[in-house]
C-alpha positions in Angstrom: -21.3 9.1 -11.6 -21.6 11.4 -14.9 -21.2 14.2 -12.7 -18.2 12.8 -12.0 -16.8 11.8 -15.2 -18.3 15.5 -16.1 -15.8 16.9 -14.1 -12.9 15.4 -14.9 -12.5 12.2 -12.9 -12.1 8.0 -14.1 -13.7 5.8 -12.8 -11.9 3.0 -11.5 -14.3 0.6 -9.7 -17.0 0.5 -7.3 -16.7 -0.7 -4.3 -19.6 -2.4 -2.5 -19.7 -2.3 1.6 -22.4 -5.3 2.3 -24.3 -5.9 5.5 -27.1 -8.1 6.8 -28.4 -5.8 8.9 -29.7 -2.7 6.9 -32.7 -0.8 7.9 -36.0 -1.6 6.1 -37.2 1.1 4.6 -41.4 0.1 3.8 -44.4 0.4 5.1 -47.5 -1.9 5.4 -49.5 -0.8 2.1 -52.5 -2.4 3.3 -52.9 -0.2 5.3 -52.7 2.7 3.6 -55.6 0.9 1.4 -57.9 0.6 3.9 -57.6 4.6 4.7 -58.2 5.4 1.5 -61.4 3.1 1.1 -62.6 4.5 3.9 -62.1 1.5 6.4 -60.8 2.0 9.9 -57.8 -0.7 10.4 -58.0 -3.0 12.7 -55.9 -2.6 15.8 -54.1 -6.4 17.0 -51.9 -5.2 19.9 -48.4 -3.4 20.4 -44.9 -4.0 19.6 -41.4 -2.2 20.4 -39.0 -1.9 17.6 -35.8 -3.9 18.6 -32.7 -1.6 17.4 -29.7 -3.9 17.9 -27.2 -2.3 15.6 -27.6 0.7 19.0 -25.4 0.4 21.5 -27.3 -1.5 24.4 -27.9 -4.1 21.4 -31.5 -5.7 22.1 -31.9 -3.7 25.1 -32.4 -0.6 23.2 -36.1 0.1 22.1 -38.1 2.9 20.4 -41.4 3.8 22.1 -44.3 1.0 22.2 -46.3 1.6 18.9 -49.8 0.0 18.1 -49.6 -2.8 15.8 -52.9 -2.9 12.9 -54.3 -5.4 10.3 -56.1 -4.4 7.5 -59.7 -5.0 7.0 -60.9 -4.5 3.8 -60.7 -7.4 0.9 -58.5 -5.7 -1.1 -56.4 -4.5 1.6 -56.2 -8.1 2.9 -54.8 -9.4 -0.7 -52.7 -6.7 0.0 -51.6 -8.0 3.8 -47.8 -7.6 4.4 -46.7 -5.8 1.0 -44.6 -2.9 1.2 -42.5 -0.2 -1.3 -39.2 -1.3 -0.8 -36.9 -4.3 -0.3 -34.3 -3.5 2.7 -31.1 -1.9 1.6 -28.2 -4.3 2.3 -25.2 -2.2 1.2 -23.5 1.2 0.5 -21.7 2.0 -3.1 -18.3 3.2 -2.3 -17.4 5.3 -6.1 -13.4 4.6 -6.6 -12.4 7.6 -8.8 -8.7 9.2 -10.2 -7.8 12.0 -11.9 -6.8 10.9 -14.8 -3.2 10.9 -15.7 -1.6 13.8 -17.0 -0.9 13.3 -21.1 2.2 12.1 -22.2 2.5 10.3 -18.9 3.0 6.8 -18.0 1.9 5.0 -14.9 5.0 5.1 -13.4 6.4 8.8 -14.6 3.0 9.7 -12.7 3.7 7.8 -9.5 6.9 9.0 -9.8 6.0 13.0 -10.1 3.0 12.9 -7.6 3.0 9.9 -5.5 -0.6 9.0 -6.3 -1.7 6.6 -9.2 -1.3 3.4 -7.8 -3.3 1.0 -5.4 -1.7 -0.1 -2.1 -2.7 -4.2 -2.7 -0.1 -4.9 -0.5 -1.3 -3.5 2.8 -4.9 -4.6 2.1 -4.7 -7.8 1.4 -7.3 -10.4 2.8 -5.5 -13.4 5.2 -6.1 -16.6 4.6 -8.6 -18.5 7.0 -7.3 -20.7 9.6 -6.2 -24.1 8.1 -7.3 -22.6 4.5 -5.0 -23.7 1.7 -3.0 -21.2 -0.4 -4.4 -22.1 -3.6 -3.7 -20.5 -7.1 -0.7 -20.5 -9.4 1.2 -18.0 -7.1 -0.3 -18.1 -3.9 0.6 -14.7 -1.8 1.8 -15.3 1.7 -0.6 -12.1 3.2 -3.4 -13.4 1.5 -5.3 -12.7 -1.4 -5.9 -9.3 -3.2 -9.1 -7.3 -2.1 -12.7 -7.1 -3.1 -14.8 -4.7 -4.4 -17.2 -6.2 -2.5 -16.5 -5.4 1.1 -18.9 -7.7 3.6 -20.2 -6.9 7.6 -19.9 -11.1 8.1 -19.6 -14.2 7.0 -22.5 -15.4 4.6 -21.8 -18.8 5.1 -21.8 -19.8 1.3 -18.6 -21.8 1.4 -16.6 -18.8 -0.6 -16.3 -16.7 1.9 -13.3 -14.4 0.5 -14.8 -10.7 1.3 -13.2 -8.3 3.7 -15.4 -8.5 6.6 -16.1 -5.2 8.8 -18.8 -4.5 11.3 -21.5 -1.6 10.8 -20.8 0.9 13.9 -23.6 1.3 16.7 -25.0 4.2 16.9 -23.8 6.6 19.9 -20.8 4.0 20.7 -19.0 6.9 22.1 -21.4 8.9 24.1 -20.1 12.2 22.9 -20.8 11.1 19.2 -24.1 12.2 18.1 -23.8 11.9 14.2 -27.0 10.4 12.9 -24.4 8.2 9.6 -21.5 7.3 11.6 -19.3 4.9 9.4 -17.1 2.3 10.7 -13.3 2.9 11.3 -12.2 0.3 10.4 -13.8 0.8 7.1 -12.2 4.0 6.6 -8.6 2.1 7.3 -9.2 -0.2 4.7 -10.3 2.6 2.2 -7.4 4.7 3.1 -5.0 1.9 2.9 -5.9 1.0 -0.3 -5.6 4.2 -1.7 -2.6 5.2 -0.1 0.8 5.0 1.6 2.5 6.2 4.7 3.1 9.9 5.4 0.8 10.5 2.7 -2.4 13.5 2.8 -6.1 12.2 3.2 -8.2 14.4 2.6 -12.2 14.6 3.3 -14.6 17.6 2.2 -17.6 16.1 3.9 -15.4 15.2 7.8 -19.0 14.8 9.5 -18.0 12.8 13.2 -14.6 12.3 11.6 -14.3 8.7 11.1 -11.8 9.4 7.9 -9.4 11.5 10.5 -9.3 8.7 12.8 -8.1 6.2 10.6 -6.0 8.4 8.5 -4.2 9.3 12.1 -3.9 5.8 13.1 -2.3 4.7 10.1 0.4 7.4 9.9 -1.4 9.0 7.1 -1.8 13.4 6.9 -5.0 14.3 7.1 -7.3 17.3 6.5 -11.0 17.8 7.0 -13.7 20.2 6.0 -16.9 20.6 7.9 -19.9 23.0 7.6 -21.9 21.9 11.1 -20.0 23.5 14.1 -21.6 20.2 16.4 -19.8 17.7 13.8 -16.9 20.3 13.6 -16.2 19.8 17.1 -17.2 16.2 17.7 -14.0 15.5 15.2 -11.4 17.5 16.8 -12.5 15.5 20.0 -12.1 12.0 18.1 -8.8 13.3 16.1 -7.3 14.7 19.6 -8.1 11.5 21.3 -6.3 9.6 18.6 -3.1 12.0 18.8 -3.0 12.0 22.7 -3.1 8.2 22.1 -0.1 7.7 19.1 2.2 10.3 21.3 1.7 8.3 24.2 3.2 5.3 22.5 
């Protein structure tokens, strides 16, 4: 983020995309204790690794590994810790350029179109049968998070944009190892933008951004370096524009 202000940028917010279903990212330490004491672990039977955010949900599986216990004292006081806790959410860094001197808000909106935050078109609904409560409650619903959730937490306050993590391969062409949700990317793109508007991504990867900058009327230019990424996106983006020229 100093790099950021470094080269010229504010810093508006940031965003938070939340999930439940992250990827631990540990090891069993007690383990690596036993190795290093010279004790051979003790092996307890096999497991396969369940990966339901894949498409195929629990039906998807890694290769049977061999499960092990440790067997030293001090790697059994050690039984079950790890190096990590498991990462729940993704920092989304909202950033401006600032606005030109002499300038105010609305001169800028004015002279380039950008400056402003599209509330409007992001706005969260209302549950079903939830009251409209506040001293001018919005018919669309309320004004959006910086905390953007996968689902419902169940803590009674439940007032978060909710959107799914993607599965992995859910389009069998789609190899990208980070795909990110599209309808992520609409929400983004919506709230930092309006209609007929350019979108613009330096880092296009499978093309997500494209998608949803397409679907909601938006220009949009990409950058990519890896020819397989390159050409996944003009897939996806081609799709999308056979689809909106069919309608």
């Amino acid at each position: 983020m100093i790099d950021l202000e470094d080269s010229g940028f504010v810093i508006k917010d940031v965003l938070f995309w939340v999930f439940l279903n992250g990827m631990p990212k540990s090891r069993d330490v007690s383990l690596d204790i036993d190795k290093e004491l010279g004790v051979e672990s003790k092996e307890i039977g096999n497991y396969k690794y369940v990966q339901g955010y894949k498409k195929g949900g629990s039906d998807s599986y890694k290769k049977g590994k061999t499960k092990y216990e440790a067997v030293s004292e001090l790697g059994q006081k050690y039984k079950g810790a790890g190096l990590g806790v498991k990462p729940a959410y993704e920092p989304i860094i909202l950033i401006q350029k600032p606005i030109p001197k002499g300038l105010t808000v609305a001169q800028n909106i004015i002279k380039t179109g950008t400056g402003a935050l599209n509330l409007e078109e992001t706005r969260i609904p209302l549950a079903e049968n939830e009251l409209a409560v506040g001293h001018n409650p919005h018919p669309k619903g309320r004004v959006t998070s910086n905390i953007l959730r996968v689902e419902e937490h169940g803590d009674g306050y439940d007032k978060f944009f909710l959107v799914p993590k993607v599965r992995q391969k859910a389009q069998e062409f789609n190899t990208h190892p980070t795909l990110k949700p599209v309808e992520l990317m609409q929400h983004l793109i919506k709230l930092i933008s309006f209609e007929n508007q350019i979108i613009l991504d330096p880092f296009m990867g499978s093309g997500s951004t494209g998608v949803a900058a397409l679907e909601l009327y938006r220009q949009f230019k990409g950058f990519e370096l890896e020819e397989e990424y390159l050409e996944i996106s003009k897939k996806r983006l081609g799709i999308v524009e056979q689809n909106i020229q069919s309608k």
